[in-house]
Each structure stands twice: as structure tokens, then as C-alpha cells.
VMD Tcl script that draws the C-alpha trace (Angstrom):
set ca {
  {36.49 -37.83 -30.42}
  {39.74 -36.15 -30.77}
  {42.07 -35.10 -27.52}
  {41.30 -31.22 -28.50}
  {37.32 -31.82 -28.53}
  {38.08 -33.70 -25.37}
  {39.83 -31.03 -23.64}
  {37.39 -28.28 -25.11}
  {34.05 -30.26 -23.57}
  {35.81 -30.57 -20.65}
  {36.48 -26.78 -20.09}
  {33.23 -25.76 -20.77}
  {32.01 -28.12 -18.04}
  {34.91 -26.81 -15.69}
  {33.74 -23.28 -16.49}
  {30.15 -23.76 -15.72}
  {31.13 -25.11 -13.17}
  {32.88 -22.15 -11.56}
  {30.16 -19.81 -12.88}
  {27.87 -21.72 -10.64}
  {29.39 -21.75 -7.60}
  {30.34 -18.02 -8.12}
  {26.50 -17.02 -8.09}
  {26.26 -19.44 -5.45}
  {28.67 -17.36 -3.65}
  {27.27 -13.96 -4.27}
  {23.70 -15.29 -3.41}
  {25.51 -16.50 0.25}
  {26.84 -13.53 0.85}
  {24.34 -11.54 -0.23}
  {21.40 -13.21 1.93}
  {24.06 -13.32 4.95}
  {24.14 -9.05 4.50}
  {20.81 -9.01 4.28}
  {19.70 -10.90 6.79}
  {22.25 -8.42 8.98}
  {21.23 -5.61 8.18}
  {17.84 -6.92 9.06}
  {18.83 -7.84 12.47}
  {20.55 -4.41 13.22}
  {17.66 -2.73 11.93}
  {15.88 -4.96 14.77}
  {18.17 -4.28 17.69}
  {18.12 -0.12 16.91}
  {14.60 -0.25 16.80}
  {14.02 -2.06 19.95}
  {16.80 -0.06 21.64}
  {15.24 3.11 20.46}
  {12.13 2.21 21.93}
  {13.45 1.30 25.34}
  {14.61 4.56 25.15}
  {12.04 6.57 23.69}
  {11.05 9.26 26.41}
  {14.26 10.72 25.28}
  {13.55 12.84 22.25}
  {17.27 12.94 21.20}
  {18.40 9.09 22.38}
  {17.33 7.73 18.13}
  {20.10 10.21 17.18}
  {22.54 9.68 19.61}
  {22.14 6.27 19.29}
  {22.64 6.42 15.88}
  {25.85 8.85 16.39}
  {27.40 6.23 18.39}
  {27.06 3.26 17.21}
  {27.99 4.55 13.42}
  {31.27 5.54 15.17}
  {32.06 2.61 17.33}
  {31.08 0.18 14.01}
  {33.26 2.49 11.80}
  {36.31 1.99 13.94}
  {35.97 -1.48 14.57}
  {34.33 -2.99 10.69}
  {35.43 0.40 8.43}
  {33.19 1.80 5.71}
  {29.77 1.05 5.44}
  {28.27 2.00 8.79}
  {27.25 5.50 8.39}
  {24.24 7.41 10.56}
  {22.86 7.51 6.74}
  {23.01 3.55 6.35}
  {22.21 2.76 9.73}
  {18.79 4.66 9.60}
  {18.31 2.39 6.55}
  {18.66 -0.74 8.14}
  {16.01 0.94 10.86}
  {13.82 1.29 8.10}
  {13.99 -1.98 6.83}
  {13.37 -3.51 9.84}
  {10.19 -1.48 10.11}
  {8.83 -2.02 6.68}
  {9.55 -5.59 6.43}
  {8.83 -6.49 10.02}
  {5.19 -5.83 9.61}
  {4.92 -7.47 5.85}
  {1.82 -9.01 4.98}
  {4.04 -11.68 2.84}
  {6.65 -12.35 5.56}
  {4.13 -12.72 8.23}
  {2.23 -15.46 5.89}
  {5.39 -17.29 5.83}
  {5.86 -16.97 9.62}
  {2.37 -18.29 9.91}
  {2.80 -21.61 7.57}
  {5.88 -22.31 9.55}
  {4.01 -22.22 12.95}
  {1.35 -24.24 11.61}
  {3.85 -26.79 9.78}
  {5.64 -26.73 13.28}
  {1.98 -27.28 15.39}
  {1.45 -30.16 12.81}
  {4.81 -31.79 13.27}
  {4.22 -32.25 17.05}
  {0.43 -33.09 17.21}
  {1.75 -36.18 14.90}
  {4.91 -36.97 16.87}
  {2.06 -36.71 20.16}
  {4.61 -34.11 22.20}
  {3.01 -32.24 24.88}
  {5.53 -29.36 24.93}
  {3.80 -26.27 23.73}
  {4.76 -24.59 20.75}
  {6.52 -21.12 21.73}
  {6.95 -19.93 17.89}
  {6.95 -16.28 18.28}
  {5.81 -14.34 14.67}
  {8.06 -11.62 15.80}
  {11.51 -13.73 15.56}
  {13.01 -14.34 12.29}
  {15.33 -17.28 11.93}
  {18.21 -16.61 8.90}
  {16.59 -19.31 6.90}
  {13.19 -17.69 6.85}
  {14.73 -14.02 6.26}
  {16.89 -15.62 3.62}
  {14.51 -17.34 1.94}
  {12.33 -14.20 1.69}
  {15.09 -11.52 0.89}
  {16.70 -12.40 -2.42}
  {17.51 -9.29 -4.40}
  {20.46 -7.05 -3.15}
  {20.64 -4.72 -0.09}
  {20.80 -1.55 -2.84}
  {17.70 -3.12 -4.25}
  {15.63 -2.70 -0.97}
  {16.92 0.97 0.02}
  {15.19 1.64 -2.54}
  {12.01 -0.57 -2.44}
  {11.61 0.43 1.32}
  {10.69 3.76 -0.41}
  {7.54 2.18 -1.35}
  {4.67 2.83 1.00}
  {2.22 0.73 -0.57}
  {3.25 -2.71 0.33}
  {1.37 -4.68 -2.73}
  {3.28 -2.14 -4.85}
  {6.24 -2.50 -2.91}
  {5.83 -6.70 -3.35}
  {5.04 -6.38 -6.97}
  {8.94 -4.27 -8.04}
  {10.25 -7.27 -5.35}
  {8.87 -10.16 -7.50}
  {9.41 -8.84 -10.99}
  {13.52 -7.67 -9.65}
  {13.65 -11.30 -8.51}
  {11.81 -13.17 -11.31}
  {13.68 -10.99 -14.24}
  {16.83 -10.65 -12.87}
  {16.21 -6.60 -12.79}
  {19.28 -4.20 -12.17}
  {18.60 -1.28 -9.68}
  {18.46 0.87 -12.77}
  {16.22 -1.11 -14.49}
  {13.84 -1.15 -11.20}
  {13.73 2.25 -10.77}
  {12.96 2.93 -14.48}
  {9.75 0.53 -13.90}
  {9.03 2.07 -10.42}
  {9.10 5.46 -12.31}
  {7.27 5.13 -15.38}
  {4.52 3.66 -12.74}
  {4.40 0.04 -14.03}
  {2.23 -1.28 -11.51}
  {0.24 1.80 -12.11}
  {-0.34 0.76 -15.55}
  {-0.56 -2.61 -14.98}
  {-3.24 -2.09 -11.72}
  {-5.66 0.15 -13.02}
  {-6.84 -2.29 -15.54}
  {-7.52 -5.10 -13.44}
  {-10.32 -5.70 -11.08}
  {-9.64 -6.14 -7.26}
  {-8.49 -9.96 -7.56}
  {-6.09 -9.34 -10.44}
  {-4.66 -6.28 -8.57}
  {-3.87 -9.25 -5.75}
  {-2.43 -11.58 -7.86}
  {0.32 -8.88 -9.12}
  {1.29 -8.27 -5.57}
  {1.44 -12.16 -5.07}
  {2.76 -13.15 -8.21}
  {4.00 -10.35 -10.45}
  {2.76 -9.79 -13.98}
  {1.26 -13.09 -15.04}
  {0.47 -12.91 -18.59}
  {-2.19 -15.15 -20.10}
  {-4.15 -13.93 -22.34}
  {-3.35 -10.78 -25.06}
  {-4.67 -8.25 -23.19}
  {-2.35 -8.83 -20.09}
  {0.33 -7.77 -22.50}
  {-0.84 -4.48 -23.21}
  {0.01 -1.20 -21.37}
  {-2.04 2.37 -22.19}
  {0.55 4.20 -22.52}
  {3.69 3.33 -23.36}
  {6.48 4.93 -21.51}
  {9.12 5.76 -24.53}
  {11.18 8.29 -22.41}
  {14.70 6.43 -23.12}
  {14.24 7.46 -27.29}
  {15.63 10.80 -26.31}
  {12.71 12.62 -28.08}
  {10.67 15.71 -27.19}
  {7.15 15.31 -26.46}
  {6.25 18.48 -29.03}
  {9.09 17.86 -31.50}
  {7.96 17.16 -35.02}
  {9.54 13.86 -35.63}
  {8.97 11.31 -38.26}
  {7.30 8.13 -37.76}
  {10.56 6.65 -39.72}
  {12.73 8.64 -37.35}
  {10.41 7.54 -34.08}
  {11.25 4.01 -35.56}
  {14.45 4.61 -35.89}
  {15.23 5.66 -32.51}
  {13.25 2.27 -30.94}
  {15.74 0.31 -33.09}
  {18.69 2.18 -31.64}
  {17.42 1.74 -27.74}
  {15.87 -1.76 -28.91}
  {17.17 -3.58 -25.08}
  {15.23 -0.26 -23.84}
  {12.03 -1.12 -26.01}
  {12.04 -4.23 -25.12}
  {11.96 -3.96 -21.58}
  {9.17 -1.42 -21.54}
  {7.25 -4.36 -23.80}
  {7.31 -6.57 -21.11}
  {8.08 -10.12 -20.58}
  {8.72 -12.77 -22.94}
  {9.24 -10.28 -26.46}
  {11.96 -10.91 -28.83}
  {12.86 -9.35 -31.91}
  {11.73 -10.42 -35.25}
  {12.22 -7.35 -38.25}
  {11.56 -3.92 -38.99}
  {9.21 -2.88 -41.73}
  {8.61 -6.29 -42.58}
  {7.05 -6.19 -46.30}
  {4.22 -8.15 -47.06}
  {3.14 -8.71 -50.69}
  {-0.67 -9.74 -52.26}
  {-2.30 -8.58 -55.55}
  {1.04 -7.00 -56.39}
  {0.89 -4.47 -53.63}
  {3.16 -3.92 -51.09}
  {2.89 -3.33 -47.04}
  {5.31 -2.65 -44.45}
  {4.56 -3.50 -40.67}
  {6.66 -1.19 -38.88}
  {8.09 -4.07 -36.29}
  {7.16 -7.27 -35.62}
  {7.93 -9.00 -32.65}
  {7.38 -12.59 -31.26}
  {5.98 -13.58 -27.68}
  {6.90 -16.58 -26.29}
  {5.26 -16.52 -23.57}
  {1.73 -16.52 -25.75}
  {3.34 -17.96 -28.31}
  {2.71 -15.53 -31.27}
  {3.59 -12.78 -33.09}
  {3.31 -9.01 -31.85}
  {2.85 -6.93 -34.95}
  {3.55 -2.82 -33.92}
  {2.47 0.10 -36.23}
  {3.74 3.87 -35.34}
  {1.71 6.24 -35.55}
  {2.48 9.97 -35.13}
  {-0.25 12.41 -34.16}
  {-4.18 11.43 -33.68}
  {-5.19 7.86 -34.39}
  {-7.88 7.10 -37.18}
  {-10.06 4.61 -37.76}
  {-8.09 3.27 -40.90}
  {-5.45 2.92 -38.71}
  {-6.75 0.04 -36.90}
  {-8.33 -1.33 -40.11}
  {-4.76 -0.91 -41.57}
  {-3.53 -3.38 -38.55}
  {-6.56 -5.89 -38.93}
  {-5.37 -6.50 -42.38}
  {-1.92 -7.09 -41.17}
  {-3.13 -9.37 -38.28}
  {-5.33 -11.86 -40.34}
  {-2.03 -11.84 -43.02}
  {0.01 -13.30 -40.07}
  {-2.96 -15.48 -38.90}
  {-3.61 -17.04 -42.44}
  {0.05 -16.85 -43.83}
  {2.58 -16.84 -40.91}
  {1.05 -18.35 -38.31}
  {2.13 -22.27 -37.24}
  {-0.80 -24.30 -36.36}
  {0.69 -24.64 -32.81}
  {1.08 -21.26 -32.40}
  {-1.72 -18.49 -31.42}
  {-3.62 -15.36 -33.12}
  {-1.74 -12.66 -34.31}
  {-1.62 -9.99 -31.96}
  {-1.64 -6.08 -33.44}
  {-0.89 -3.08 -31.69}
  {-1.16 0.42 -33.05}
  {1.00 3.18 -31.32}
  {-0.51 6.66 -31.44}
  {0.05 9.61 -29.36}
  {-3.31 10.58 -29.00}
  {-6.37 8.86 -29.61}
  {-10.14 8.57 -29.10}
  {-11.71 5.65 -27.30}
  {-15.19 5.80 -28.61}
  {-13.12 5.32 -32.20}
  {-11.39 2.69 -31.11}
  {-14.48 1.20 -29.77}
  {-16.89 1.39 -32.75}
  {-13.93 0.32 -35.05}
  {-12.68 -2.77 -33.38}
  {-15.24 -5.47 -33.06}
  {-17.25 -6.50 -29.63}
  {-14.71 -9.62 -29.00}
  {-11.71 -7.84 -29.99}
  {-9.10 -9.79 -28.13}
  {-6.16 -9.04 -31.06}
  {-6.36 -5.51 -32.16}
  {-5.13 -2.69 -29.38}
  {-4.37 0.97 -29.67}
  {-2.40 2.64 -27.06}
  {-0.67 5.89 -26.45}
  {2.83 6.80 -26.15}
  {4.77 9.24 -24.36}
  {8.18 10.67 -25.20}
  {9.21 12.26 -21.68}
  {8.36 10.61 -18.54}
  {5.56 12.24 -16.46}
  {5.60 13.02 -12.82}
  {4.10 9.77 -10.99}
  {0.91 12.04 -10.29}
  {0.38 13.19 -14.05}
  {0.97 9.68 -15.25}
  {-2.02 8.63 -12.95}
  {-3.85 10.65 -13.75}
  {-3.11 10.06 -17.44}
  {-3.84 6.51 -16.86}
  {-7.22 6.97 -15.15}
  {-8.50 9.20 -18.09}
  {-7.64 6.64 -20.46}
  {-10.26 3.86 -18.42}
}
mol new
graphics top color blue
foreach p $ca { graphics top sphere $p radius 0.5 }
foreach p [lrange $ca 0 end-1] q [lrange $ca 1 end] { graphics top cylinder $p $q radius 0.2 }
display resetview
């Protein structure tokens, strides 16, 4: 190996190096501030209460301290941020999630000293949290949870907090979810256990099905809802905003082509786009379709489907999956046209502005 391979191996390990103990870093720090503003939140809520026949002491508490902490620690310590940390302590005190870790520890704890045979009771209180505990729990950024705090519904609440963590999600990114009502989507086609396991464990996606959302939230394109676009130009526009597409997709979706041309008994096809999942490990072939669907519509797709399947498709790899974008459509078509087993071919709507929360649930529960 020559002396300038040498040196260039041995940078890259230097750098990756560096770039590891830089997240490492920003992880530290970030838990530490955290954790702290946890703790404040603790001490102004438990000082508020001593206080509470007062009606004015929360505010003049407030007042103060802000003032005192912005003389002696500088920005950062406004009545505005402090109520936050108040409110984080309230919301997360009571979690369901944090409380289940509380109550492993104790029990991991009464364990440990039944088998060491120590008499001394066990005074582990589920109302103290230790900075490993808190840190262990709270890993996304203190913007991240002024915002999720927001969140009333604590499985909802959970659910942004796992997929953040799991996907690496910016605070834009989260609120984009949180606003074209993901969990919404994602909730009101699951029964009661599945609606659990996405507050546990976040989208989990193992079959086709868990992949699909009805509708599709295409607000980034830029479009209006009533303007008479193309399907070309629709197309087009997903290209442009493709990182955009792709996160409304879901997990695990990467690129493949755009009207990808097919060819048998010299005639031609185009699939609109064609994507790959690797989390199901197969191809995602979308079809555009502006106005009302029709039936040859999905017939259209189930030819493109058992192409993939018979031509594409490695023998480690699963079905085809085909999804046909419409922005309106009728169920009982959709029904009758797709077989009884239909576990490849899906038709779901898509909307070019982004509803108010309540319209979009209600869009969502006329849809089931």
C-alpha cells in the first residue's frame, strides 16, 4: 500500500473518529439540558403548590426567578421558557411510559436485595427521577418537546417521540407529521392493539398494508386543491419535492425511476414511479391519477404489478406492491374490482393543501 493510501485510510478513521465523539457530545449535553429543565420544571411546580392559596404567587414566582436566572446564567430563562419547563414537568411526570420504567427499576432493585438477603427496605420513590433514568428516556432535543408537550393525548404524544427518535426527525419535519395527522392516519386503521403498539413502538411495518396511508398529504407540491393540473405536471412537481415525497411515503422507500416503460406484444406502458421498500423488500409501483378513480384504473395497476412479479421480481424478494393515487374515489369500486385477498393492489386519495386537523379526521373517518 502506498504512503498516500496510508495517510488517506488513516484520515478517514481520524475523521470518524471526531464525528463520533462530536454526536457523543451533543447527545451529553443535550440529555444534561434536558434533564434540567426537567428538574426546574419540578422545583416550580412544587413551589407553586406550597404556595397555591395565593392566586398571583405562579406569576410572581415566575417574574422572579426569570430575573434572578437572567442576571446570574443570561439568555434563556424567560417567564415564556420557564412556564415551559413547568409544563414539562407536568406532562412527563405523570407518563404512562416513564412511570413503566420507574416501575421495572423498583422491581429490578426489590430483586437485587431479596437475592443479596438485605433486610433494609426498599424506599424507591416513583416520584424521583435519577439523571440516568430521565436521560435514558429523553433523547430528542429540548425544542423537540416544547412542542410535543403540546400533545394532549399521551399515546399520540409517544408515537411523534418514537418516530423523532427512531428517524432522526428535524422539528420541521415533526411538525409536518404532527400536522398532516400521521398518527391519525395511521390509528384509524388499526384495531385497539395495533393503536397500542404505535404508541409503544412507532410505525412497525410488516405486511403491505401497514405501508399504506388514505390519503396522502401532498401539501409541500405547491398545488391548489381546484387547479386543473396535469397528471404529467402533478408528477412533475413530486419529482421536484422528491425528499418531501418521500417522507410522506414513509419508512424504508427509495427511489427507483419515473415513467418506467415496460414493453410486451410490441406495446408500450409507463408506470408513473416506481419505488423500492426495503423494509418489505419489494417494489412500490405508483400511478397518478387526476380526478375520479375507475375501475380500469386498478386493472391498469394489476397488470403492472404481476409484470414486476413475473419479470422484475428476485426470488428473494416479495410481491409487487401497486398503489393508485386518485383524488377522489369510490370504495364499493375499489371493492368489487380488487379481489377478496387483495393484499397488493391499493387506491388512496390525495390532497394538495393541508386540512385543518378536524377536517382531515373527519376525512379519514369517511374513508373507513
Amino acid at each position: 500500500m502506498s504512503e498516500n493510501l496510508k495517510n488517506k485510510a488513516l484520515f478517514s478513521q481520524v475523521v470518524a473518529l471526531l464525528q463520533n465523539a462530536r454526536q457523543q457530545v451533543l447527545r451529553t449535553v443535550n440529555s444534561t439540558m434536558v434533564y434540567t429543565y426537567f428538574e426546574i420544571g419540578r422545583m416550580i411546580v412544587e413551589e407553586d403548590q406550597s404556595g397555591k392559596e395565593r392566586a398571583e404567587y405562579g406569576k410572581q414566582l415566575l417574574k422572579g426567578l426569570s430575573e434572578q436566572l437572567t442576571v446570574e446564567f443570561g439568555k434563556g430563562f424567560s417567564i415564556d421558557n420557564l412556564e415551559n419547563m413547568r409544563k414539562f414537568y407536568l406532562a412527563y411526570s405523570i407518563s404512562e411510559s416513564l412511570t413503566r420504567i420507574l416501575q421495572i427499576q423498583k422491581s429490578q432493585s426489590l430483586t437485587g436485595e431479596f437475592k443479596s438477603q438485605k433486610t433494609q427496605p426498599v424506599t424507591a420513590d416513583l416520584n424521583k427521577f435519577d439523571y440516568e433514568t430521565l436521560s435514558s428516556f429523553f433523547k430528542l432535543t429540548w425544542t423537540h418537546y416544547v412542542f410535543l408537550m403540546r400533545i394532549d393525548n399521551e399515546k399520540e404524544r409517544r408515537f411523534y417521540e418514537i418516530e423523532s427518535e427512531k428517524y432522526n426527525w428535524t422539528v420541521r419535519e415533526l411538525k409536518r407529521q404532527y400536522d398532516s395527522a400521521l398518527y391519525t392516519r395511521l390509528a384509524l386503521s388499526r384495531d385497539a392493539a395495533g393503536v397500542l403498539k404505535l404508541s409503544e413502538k412507532g410505525q412497525i411495518i410488516e405486511k403491505p398494508k401497514d405501508l399504506i396511508k388514505d390519503p396522502y398529504i401532498l401539501e409541500f407540491l405547491g398545488l391548489p386543491e381546484l387547479h386543473q393540473y396535469s397528471e404529467s405536471e402533478l408528477e412533475e412537481e413530486i419529482i421536484n419535492k422528491l425528499e418531501h415525497f418521500l417522507l410522506e411515503l414513509g419508512h424504508g422507500f427509495t427511489f427507483v425511476a419515473r415513467q418506467n416503460r415496460i414493453t410486451f406484444d410490441d406495446k408500450h406502458f409507463r408506470i408513473d414511479l416506481v419505488f423500492y421498500n426495503r423494509i418489505l423488500k419489494c417494489f412500490v409501483l405508483i400511478d397518478l391519477k387526476i380526478g375520479e378513480l375507475k375501475h380500469q384504473d386498478l386493472g391498469q395497476m394489476q397488470m403492472y404489478v404481476n409484470y414486476y412479479d413475473r419479470e422484475m421480481r428476485l426470488e428473494d424478494e416479495n410481491k409487487t406492491i401497486g398503489i393508485v393515487l386518485c383524488q377522489n374515489k369510490s370504495d364499493l369500486v375499489v371493492e368489487y374490482t380488487l379481489p377478496e385477498n387483495n393484499e397488493q393492489i391499493f387506491a388512496s386519495k390525495y390532497k394538495t393543501i393541508l386540512p385543518s386537523r378536524e377536517d382531515l379526521i373527519q376525512l379519514i373517518s369517511e374513508s373507513r
